[in-house]
C-alpha positions as CSV (number, residue, x, y, z in Angstrom):
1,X,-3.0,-7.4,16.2
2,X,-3.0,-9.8,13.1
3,X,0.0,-9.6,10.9
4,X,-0.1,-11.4,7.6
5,X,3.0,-12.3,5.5
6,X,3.8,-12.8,1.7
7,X,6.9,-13.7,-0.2
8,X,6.3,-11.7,-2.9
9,X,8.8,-14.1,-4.8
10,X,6.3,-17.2,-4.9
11,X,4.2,-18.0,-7.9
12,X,0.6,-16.3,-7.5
13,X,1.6,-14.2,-4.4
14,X,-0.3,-11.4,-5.8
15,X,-3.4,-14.0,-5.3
16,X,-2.7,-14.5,-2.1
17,X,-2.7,-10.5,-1.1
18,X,-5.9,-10.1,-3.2
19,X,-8.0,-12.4,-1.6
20,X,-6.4,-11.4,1.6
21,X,-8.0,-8.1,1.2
22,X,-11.6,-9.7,-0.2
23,X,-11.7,-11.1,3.1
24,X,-10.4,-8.2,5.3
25,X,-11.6,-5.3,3.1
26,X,-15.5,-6.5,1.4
27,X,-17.2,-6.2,5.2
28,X,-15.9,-2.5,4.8
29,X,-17.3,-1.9,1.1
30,X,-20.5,-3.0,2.1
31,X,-21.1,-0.3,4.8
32,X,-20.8,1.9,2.1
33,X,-17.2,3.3,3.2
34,X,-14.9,4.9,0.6
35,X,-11.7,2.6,0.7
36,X,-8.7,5.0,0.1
37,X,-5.3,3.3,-0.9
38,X,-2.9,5.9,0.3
39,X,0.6,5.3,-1.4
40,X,3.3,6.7,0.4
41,X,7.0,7.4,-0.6
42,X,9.2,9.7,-3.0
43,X,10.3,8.5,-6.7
44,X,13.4,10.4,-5.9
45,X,14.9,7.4,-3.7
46,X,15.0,3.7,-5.4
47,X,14.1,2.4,-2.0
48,X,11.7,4.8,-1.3
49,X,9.7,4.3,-4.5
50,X,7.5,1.6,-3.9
51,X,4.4,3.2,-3.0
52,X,4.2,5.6,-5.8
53,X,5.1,2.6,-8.1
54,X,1.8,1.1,-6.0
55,X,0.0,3.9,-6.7
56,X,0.9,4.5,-10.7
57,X,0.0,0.7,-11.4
58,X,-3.6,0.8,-9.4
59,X,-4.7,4.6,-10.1
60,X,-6.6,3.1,-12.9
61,X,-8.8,1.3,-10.1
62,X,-10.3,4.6,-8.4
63,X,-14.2,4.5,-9.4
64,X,-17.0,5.3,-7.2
65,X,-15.8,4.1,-3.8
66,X,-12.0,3.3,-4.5
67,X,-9.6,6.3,-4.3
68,X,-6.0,6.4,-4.9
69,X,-4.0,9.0,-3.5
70,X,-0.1,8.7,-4.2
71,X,1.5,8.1,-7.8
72,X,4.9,8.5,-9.3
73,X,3.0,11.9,-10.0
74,X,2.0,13.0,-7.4
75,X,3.6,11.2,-4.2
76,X,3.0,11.5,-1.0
77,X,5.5,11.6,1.5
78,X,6.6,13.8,4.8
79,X,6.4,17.2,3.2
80,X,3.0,16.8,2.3
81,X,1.4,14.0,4.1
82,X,-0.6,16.3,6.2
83,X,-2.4,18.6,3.7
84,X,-3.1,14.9,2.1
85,X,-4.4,13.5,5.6
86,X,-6.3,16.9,5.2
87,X,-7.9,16.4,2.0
88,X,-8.9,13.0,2.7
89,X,-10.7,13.7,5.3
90,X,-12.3,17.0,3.7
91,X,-13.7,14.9,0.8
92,X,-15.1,11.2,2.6
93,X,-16.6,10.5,5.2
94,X,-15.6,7.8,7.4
95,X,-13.0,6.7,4.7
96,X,-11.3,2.9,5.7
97,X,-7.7,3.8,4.4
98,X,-5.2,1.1,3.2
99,X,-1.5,2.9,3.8
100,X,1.3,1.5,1.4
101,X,4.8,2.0,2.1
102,X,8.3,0.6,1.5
103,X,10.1,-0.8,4.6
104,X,13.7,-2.1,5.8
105,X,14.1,-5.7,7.6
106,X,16.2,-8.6,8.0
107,X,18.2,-9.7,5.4
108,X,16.1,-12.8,5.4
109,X,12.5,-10.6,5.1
110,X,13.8,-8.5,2.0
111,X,11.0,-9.1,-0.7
112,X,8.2,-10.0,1.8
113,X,4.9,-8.0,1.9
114,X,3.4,-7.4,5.1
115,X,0.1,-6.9,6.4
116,X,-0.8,-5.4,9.4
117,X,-4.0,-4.9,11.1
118,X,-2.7,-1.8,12.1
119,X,-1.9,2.1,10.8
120,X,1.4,2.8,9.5
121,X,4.1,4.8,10.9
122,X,6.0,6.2,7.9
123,X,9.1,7.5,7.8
124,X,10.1,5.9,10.8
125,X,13.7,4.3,9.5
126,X,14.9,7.6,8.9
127,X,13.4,9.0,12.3
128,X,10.6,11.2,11.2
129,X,7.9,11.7,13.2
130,X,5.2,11.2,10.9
131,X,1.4,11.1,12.1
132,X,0.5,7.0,12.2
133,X,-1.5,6.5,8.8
134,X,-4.4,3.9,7.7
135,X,-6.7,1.6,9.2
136,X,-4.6,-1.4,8.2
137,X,-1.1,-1.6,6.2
138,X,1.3,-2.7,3.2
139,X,4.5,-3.1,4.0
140,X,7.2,-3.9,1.4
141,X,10.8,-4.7,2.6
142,X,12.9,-3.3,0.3
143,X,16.0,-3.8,1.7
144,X,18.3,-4.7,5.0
145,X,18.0,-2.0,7.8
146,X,21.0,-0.2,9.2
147,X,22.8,2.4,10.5
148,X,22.6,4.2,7.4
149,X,18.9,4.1,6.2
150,X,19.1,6.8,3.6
151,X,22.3,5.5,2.2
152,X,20.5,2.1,2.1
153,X,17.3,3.4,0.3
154,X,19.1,4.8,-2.2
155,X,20.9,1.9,-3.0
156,X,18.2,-0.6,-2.7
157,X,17.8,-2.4,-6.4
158,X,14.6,-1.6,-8.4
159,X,14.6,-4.8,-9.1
160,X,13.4,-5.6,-6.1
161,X,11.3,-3.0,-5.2
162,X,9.6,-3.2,-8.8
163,X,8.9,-7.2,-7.7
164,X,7.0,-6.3,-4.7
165,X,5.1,-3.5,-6.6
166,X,4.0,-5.4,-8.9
167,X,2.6,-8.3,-6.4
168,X,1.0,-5.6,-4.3
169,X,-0.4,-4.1,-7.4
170,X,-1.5,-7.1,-9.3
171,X,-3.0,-8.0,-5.6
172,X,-4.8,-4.9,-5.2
173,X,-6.1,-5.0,-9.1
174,X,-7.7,-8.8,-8.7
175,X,-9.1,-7.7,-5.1
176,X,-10.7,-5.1,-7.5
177,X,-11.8,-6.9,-10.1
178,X,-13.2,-9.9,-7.4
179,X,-15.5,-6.7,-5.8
180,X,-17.1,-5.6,-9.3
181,X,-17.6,-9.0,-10.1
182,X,-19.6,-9.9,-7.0
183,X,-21.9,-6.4,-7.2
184,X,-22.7,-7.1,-11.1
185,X,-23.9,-10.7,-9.4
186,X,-25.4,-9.3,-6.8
187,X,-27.2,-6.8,-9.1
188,X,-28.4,-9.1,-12.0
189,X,-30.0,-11.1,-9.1
């Protein structure tokens, strides 16, 4: 298991998550496998948002083999992650899925991105037994875990879940631009 960690705070962390995911998620593209960034999460809870706020900043990105599911739209989260899971694998074959979520931590992890080599098991701070999700994961800590998750998500500052959107997004977005760039190369070779 390979876990990879980003203060989202630092200057140019979004670089450092976009050429994370050149390096991890390129070997993927080239098999011809649709990436799917699934953005998990409800715009109805601050703390909770962070995926759709993913998902709303990056849905520009889906072209022929990037797909976005999960926007401040259209979220996904427990009540219909399944027909999702469903439709996802209805319409791709083989798809390598990227699973976004927000997440509570330490006090001293709040602000840190985290990738995992690894699915994600959402919903799990509020004990929901969620199917596990994605062939490797975005974790955002949003805020301090406790005893009362929900009454901690819902108090969590958008500030701070905006700041970690906005890295992931921006990290996502130059990953993006870094593939296109390399196949027009490759092409006009």
């Amino acid at each position: 298991m390979s876990k990879f960690i980003i203060e989202s705070n630092m200057q140019n962390s979004f670089l450092t998550l976009g050429k994370y995911l050149v390096d991890k998620v390129t070997p993927i593209l080239k098999t011809n496998s649709d990436l799917i960034f699934l953005c998990i999460g409800s715009d109805r809870c601050t703390g909770d948002s962070l995926g759709p706020l993913v998902g709303d900043k990056i849905q520009f990105l889906s072209s022929n083999n990037i797909y976005v599911y999960g926007n401040l739209e259209s979220t996904v989260n427990a009540t219909n992650l399944d027909n999702v899971l469903t439709t996802i694998r209805s319409n791709h074959v083989n798809p390598y899925i990227i699973a976004i979520d927000a997440s509570l931590g330490n006090s001293a992890d709040i602000g840190k991105i985290i990738i995992n080599d690894e699915p994600l098991y959402p919903g799990k701070a509020l004990n929901k037994n969620l199917p596990s999700i994605g062939n490797i994961s975005i974790v955002g800590i949003v805020n301090i875990s406790s005893h009362f998750q929900f009454t901690t998500l819902q108090n969590t500052r958008l500030y701070t879940v905006m700041k970690i959107a906005n890295t992931i997004a921006k990290g996502i977005s130059y990953f993006s631009l870094k593939q296109n760039y390399d196949d027009n190369c490759l092409s006009n070779m």
